[in-house]
Backbone as a printed PyTorch tensor [residue, N CA C, xyz], in Angstrom:
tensor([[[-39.1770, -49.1670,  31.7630],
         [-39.7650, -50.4850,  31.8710],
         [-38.6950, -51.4720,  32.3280]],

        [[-38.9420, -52.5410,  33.1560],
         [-38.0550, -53.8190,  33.6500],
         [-38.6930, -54.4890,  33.3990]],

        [[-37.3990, -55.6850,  33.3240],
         [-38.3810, -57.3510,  33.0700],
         [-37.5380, -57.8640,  34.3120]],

        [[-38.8040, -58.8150,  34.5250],
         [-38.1430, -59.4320,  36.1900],
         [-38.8420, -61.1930,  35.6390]],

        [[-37.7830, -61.9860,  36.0920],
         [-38.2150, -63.6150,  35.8990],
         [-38.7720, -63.7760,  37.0040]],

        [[-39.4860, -64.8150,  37.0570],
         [-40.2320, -65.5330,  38.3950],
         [-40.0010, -66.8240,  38.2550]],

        [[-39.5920, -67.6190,  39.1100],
         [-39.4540, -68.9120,  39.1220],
         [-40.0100, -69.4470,  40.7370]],

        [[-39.7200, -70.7100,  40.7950],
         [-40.0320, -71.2030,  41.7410],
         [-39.6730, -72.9430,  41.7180]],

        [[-39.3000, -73.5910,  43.2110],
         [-38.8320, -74.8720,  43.1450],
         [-38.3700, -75.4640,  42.1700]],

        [[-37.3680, -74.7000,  42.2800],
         [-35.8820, -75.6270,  41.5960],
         [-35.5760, -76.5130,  41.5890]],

        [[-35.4880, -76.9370,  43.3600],
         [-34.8740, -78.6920,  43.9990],
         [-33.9220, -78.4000,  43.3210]],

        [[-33.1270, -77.6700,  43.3530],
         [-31.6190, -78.0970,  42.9000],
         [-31.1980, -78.0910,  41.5110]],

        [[-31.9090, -78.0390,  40.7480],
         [-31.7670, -78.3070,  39.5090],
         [-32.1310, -76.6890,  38.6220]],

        [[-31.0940, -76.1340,  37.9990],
         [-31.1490, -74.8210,  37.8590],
         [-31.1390, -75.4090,  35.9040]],

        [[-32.0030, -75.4140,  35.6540],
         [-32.0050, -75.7590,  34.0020],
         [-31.3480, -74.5600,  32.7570]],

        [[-30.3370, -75.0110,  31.7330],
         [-30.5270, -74.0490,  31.2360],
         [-30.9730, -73.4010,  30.5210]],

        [[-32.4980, -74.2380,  29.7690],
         [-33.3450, -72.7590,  29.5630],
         [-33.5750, -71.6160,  30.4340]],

        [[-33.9550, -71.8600,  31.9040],
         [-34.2450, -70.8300,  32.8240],
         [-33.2530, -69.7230,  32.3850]],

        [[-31.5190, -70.3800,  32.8150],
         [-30.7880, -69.3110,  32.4880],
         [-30.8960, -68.4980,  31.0770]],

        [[-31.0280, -68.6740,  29.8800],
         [-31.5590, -68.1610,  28.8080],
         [-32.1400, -67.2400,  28.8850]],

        [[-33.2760, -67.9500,  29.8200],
         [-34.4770, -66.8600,  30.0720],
         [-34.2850, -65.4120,  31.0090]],

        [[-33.0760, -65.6550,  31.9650],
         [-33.2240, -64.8120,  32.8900],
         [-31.9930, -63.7110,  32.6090]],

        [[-31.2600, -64.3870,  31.4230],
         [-29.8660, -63.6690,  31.3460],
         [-30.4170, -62.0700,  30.7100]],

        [[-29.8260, -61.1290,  31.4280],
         [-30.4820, -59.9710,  30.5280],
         [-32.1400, -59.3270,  31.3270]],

        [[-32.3160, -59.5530,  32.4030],
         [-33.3320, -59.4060,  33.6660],
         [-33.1650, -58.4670,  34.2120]],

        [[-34.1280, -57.2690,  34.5340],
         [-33.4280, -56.4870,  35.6800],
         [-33.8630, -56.7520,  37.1840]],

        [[-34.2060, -57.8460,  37.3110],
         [-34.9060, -58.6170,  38.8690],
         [-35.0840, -60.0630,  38.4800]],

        [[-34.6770, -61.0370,  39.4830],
         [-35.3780, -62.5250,  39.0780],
         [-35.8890, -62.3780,  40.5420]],

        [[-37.5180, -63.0450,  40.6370],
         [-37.9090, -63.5130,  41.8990],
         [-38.4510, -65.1110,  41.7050]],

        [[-37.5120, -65.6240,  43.1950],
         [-37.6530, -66.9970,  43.3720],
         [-38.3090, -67.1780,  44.5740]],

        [[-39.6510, -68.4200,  44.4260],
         [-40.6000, -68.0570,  45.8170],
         [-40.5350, -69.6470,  46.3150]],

        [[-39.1710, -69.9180,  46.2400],
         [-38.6660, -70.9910,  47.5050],
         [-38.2630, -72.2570,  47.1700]],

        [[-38.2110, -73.3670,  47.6020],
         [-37.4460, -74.7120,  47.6850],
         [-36.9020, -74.7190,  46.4450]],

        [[-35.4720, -74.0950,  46.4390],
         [-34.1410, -73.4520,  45.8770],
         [-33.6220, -75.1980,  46.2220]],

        [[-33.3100, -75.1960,  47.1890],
         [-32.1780, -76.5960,  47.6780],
         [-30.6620, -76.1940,  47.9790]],

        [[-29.8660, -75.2910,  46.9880],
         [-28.7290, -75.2710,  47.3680],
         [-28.3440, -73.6040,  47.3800]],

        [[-27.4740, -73.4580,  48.1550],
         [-26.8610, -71.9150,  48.5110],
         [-26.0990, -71.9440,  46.5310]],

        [[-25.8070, -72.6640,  46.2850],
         [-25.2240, -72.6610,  44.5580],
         [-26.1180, -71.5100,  43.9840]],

        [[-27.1780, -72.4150,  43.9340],
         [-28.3620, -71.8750,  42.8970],
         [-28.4100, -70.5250,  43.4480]],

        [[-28.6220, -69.8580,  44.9450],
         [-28.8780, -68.4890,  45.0940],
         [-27.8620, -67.9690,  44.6970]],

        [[-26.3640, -68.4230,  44.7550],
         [-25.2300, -67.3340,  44.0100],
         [-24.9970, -68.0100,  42.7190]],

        [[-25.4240, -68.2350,  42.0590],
         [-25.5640, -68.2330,  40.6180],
         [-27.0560, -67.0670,  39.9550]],

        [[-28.1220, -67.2310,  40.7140],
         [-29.4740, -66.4100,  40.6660],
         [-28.5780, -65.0330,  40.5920]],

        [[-28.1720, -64.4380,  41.9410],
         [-27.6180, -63.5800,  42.2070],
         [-26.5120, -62.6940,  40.7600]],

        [[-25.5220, -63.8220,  40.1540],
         [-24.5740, -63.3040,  39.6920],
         [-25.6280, -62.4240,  38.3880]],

        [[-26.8830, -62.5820,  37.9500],
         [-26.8400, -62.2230,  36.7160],
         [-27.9100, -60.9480,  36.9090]],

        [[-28.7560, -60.8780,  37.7650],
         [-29.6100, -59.8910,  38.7140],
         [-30.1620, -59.5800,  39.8940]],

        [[-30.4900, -58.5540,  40.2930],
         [-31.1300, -58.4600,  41.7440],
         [-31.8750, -59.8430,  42.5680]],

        [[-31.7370, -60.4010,  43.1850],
         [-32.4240, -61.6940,  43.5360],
         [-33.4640, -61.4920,  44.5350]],

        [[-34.5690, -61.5500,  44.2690],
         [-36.0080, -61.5170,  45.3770],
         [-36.2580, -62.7320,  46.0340]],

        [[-36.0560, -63.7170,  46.9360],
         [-35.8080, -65.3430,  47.5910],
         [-36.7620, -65.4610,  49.1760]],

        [[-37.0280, -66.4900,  49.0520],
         [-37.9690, -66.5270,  50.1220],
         [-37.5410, -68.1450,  50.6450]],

        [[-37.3560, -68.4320,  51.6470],
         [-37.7010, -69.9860,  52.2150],
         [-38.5880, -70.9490,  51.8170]],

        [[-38.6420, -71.8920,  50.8070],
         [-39.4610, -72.9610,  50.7440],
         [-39.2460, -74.3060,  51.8650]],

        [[-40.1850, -75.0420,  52.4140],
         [-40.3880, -75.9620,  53.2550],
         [-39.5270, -77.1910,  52.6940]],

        [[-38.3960, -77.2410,  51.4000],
         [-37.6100, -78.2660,  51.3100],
         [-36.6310, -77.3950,  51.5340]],

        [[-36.1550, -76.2730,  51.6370],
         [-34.8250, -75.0380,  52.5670],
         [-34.9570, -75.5150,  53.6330]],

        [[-33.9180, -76.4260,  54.1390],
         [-33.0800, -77.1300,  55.4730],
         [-32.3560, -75.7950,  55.9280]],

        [[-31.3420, -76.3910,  56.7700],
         [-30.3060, -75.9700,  57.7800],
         [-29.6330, -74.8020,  56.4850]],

        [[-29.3140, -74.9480,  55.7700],
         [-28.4570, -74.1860,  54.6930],
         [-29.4230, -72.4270,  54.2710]],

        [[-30.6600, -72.5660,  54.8540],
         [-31.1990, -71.4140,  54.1070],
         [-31.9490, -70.8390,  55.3970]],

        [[-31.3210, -71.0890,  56.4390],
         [-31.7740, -69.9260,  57.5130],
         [-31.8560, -69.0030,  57.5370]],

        [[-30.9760, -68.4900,  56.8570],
         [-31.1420, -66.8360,  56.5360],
         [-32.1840, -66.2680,  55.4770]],

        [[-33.1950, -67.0910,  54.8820],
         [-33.5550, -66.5490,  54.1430],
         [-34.7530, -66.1400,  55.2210]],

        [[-35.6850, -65.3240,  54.2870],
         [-36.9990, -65.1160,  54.9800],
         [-37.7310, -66.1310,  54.5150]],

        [[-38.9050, -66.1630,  55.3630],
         [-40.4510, -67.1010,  54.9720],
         [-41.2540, -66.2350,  54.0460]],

        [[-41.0660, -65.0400,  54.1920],
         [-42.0200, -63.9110,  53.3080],
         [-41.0350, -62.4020,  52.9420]],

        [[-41.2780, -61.8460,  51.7420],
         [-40.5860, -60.4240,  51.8890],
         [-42.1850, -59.2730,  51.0230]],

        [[-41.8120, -58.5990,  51.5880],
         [-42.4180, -57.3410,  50.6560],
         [-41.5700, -56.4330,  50.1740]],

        [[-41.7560, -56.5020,  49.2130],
         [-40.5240, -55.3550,  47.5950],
         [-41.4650, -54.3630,  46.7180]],

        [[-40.9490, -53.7920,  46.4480],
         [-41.4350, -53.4380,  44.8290],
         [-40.7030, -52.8470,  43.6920]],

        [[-40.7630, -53.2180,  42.3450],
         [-40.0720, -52.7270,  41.4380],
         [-40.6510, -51.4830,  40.3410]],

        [[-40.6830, -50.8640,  40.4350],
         [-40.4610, -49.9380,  39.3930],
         [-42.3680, -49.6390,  39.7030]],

        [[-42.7240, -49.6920,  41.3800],
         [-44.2550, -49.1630,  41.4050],
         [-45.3140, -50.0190,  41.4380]],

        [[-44.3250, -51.1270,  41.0860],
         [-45.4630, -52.5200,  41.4760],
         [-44.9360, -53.5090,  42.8640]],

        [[-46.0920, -53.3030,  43.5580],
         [-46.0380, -53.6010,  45.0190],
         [-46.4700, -55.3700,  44.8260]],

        [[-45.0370, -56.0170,  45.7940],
         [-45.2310, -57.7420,  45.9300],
         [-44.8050, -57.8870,  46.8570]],

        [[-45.6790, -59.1870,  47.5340],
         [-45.5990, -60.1360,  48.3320],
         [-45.2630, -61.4640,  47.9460]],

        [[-44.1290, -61.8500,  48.6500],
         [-43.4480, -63.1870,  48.1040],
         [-43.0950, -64.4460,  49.2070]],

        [[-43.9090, -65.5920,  48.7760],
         [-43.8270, -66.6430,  49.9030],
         [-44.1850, -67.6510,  49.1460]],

        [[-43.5360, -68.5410,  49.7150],
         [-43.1420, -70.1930,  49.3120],
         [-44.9850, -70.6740,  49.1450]],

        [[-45.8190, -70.6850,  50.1110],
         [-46.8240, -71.2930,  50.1970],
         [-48.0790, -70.2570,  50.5280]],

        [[-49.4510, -70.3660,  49.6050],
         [-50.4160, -69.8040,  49.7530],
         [-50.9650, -69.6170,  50.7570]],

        [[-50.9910, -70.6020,  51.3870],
         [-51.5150, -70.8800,  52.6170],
         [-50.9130, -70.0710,  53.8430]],

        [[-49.6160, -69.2360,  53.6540],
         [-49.5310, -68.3690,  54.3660],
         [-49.6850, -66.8450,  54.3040]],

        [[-50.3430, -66.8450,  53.1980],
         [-50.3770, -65.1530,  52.9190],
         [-51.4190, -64.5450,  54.3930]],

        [[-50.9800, -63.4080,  54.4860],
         [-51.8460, -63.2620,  55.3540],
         [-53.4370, -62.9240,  55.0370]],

        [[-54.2900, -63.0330,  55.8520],
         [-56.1420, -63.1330,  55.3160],
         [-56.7010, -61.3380,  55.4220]],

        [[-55.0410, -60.4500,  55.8760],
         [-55.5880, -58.8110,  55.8070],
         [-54.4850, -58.2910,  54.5920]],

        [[-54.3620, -58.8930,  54.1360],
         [-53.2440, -58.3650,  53.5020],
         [-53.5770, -56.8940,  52.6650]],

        [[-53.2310, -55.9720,  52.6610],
         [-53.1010, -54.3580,  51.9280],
         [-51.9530, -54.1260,  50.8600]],

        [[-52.1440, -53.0660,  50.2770],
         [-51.4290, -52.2720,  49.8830],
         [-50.3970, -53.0930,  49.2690]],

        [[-50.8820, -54.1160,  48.6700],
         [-50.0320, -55.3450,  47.2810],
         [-50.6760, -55.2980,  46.0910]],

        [[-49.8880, -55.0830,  44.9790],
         [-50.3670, -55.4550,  43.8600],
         [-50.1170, -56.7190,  42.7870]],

        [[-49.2320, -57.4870,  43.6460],
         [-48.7430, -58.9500,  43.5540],
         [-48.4240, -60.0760,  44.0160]],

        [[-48.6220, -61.1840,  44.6860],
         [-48.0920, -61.6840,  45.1590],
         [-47.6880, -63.2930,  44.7360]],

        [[-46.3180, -63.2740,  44.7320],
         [-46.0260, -64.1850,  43.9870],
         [-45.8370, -65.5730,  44.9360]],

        [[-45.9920, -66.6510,  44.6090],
         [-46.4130, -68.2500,  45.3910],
         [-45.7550, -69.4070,  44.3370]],

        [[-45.6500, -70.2370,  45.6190],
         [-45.0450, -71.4470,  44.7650],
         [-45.6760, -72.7580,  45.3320]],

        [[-45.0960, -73.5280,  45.6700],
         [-44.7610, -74.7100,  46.5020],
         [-46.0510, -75.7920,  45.4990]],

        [[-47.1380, -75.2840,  44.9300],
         [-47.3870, -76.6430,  44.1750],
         [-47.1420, -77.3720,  42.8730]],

        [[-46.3140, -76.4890,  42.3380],
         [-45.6710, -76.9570,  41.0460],
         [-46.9470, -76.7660,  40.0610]],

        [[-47.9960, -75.8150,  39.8140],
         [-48.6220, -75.5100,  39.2380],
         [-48.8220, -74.3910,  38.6840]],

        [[-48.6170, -73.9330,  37.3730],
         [-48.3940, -72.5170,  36.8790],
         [-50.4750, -72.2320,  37.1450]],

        [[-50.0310, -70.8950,  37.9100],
         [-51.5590, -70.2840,  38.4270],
         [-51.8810, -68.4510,  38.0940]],

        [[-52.7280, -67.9050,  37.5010],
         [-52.4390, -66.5210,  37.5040],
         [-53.9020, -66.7980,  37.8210]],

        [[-54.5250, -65.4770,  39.0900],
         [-55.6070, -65.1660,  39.3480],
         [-55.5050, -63.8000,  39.6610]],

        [[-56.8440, -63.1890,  39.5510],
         [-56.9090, -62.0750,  40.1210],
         [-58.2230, -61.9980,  41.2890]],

        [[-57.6540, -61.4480,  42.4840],
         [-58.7040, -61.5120,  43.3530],
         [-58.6930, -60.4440,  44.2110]],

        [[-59.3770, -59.3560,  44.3950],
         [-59.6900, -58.3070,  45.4900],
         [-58.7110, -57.2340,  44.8270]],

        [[-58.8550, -57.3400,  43.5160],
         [-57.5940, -56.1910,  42.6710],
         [-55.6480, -56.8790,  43.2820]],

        [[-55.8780, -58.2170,  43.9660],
         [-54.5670, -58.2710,  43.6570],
         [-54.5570, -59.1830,  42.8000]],

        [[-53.1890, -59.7440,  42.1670],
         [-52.7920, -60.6170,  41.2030],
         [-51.9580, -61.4090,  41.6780]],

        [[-52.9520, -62.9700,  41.7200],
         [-52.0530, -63.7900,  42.5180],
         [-51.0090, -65.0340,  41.5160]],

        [[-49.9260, -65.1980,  41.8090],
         [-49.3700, -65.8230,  40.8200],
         [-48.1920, -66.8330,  41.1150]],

        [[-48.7330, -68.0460,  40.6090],
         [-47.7570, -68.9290,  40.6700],
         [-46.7440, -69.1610,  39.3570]],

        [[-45.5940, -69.1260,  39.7230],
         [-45.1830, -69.2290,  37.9150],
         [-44.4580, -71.1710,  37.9930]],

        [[-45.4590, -71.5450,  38.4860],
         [-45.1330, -73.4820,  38.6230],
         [-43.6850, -73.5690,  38.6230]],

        [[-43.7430, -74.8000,  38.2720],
         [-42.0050, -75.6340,  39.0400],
         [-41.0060, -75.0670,  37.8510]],

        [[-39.8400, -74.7660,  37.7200],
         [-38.9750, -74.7920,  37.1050],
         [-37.5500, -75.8870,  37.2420]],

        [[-37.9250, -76.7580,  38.2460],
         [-36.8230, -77.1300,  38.0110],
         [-36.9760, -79.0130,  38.2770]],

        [[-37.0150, -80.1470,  38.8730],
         [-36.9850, -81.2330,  38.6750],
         [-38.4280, -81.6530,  38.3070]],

        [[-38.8570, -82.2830,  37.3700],
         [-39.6310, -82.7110,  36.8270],
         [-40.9110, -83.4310,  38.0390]],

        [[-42.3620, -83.1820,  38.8940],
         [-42.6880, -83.5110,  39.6510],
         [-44.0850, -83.5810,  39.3450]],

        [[-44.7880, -84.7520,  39.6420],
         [-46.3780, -84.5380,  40.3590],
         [-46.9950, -84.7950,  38.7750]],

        [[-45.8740, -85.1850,  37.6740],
         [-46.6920, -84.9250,  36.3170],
         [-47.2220, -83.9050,  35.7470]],

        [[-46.6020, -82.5010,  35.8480],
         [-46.5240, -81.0070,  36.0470],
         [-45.6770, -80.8570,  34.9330]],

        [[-46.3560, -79.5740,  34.1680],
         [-45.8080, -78.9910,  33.1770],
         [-44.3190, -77.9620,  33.6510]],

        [[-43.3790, -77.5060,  33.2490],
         [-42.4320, -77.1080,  33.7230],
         [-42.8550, -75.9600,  33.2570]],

        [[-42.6330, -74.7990,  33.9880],
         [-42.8790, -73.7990,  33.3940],
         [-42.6060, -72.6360,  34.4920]],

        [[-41.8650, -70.7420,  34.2270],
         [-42.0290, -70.0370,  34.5960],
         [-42.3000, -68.6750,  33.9380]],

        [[-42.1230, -67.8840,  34.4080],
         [-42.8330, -66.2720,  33.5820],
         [-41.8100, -65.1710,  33.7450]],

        [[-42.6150, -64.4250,  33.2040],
         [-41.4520, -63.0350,  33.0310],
         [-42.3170, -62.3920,  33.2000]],

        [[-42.5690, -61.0620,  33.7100],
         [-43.2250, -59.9750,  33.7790],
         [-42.7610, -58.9740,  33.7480]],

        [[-43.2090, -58.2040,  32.9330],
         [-42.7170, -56.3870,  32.2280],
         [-43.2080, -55.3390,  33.2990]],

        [[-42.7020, -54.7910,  34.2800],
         [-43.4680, -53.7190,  34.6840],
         [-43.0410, -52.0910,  34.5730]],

        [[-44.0430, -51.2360,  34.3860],
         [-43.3790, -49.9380,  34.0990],
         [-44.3910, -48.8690,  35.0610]],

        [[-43.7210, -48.1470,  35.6850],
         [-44.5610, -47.1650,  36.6080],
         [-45.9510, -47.6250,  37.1250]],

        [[-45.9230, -49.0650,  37.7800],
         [-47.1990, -49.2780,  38.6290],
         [-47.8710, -50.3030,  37.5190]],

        [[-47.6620, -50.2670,  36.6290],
         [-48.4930, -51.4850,  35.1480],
         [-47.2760, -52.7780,  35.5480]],

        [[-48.2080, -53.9050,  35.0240],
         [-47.0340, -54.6770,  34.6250],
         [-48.3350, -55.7980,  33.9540]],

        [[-47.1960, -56.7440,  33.0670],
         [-47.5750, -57.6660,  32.2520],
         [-47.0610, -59.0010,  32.1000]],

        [[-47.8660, -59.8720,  32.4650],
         [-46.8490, -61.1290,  32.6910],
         [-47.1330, -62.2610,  31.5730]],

        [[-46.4350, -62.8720,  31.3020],
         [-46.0170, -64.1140,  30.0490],
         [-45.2350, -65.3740,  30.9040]],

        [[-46.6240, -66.3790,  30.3350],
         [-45.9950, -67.5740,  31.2090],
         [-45.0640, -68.2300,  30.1500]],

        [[-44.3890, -68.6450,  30.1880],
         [-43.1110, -69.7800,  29.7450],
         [-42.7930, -71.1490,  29.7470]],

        [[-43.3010, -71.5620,  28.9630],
         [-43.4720, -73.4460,  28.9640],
         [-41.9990, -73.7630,  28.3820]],

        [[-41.2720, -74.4010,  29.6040],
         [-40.0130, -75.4760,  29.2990],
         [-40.3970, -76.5310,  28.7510]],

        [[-39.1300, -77.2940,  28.4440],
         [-38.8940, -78.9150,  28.0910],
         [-39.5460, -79.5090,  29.4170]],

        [[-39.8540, -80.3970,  29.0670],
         [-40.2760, -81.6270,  30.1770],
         [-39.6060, -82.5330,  30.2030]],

        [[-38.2440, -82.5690,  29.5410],
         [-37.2950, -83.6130,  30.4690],
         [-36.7030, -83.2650,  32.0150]]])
């Protein structure tokens, strides 16, 4: 079994509950507007890092992708900053993780599991702070959302 964090839009601001949360992870996936190359080598130092381009990633995050497909331990994901780009054929996913409205979201639709784990990092839009962890083991997995401080 692994536990993998999910976060999303940081803006810069890497809180340290998150770290708490993620220390001891065997995957963190982040699905975009990070803000600084910091935050990805700090993400990096403590586990595998899954990162995608959010639409506030300027000049500094060219290298990232707009979308990746991974999977850990049998559970198949798709990872992108904004819903609105998943593709409308999409196959052979059993996750796909989304960000960009600062709203913690879990749905299930067409047997996939779509999931936002909301903002983790500057306080926005009057939005609860919050991200998740999910357990997966040979193709299962189980996710637990995570309500931060709201300062």
């Amino acid at each position: 079994m692994k536990t993998v964090a999910i976060i999303s839009d940081t803006h810069g601001l890497l809180r340290t509950e998150v770290i708490q949360h993620i220390k001891g992870v065997d995957a963190i996936v982040h699905a975009g507007d990070i803000n600084t190359q910091a935050i990805v080598d700090k993400l990096q130092s403590y586990a595998p890092l899954y990162v995608v381009r959010g639409n506030n990633d300027k000049a500094w995050a060219e290298g990232l992708s707009h979308h990746l497909n991974f999977s850990i331990d049998n559970v198949r994901f798709y990872l992108v900053h904004n819903k609105k780009d998943v593709p409308a054929d999409i196959h052979n996913i059993d996750v796909i993780v989304y960000g960009h409205s600062h709203k913690y979201s879990l749905e299930r639709s067409g047997g996939i599991l779509w999931l936002n784990p909301g903002s983790c990092g500057r306080r926005r839009f009057d939005q609860e702070i919050t991200m998740c962890k999910m357990t997966v083991d040979d193709g299962r997995y189980a996710v637990e959302k995570i309500s931060l401080s709201n300062t």
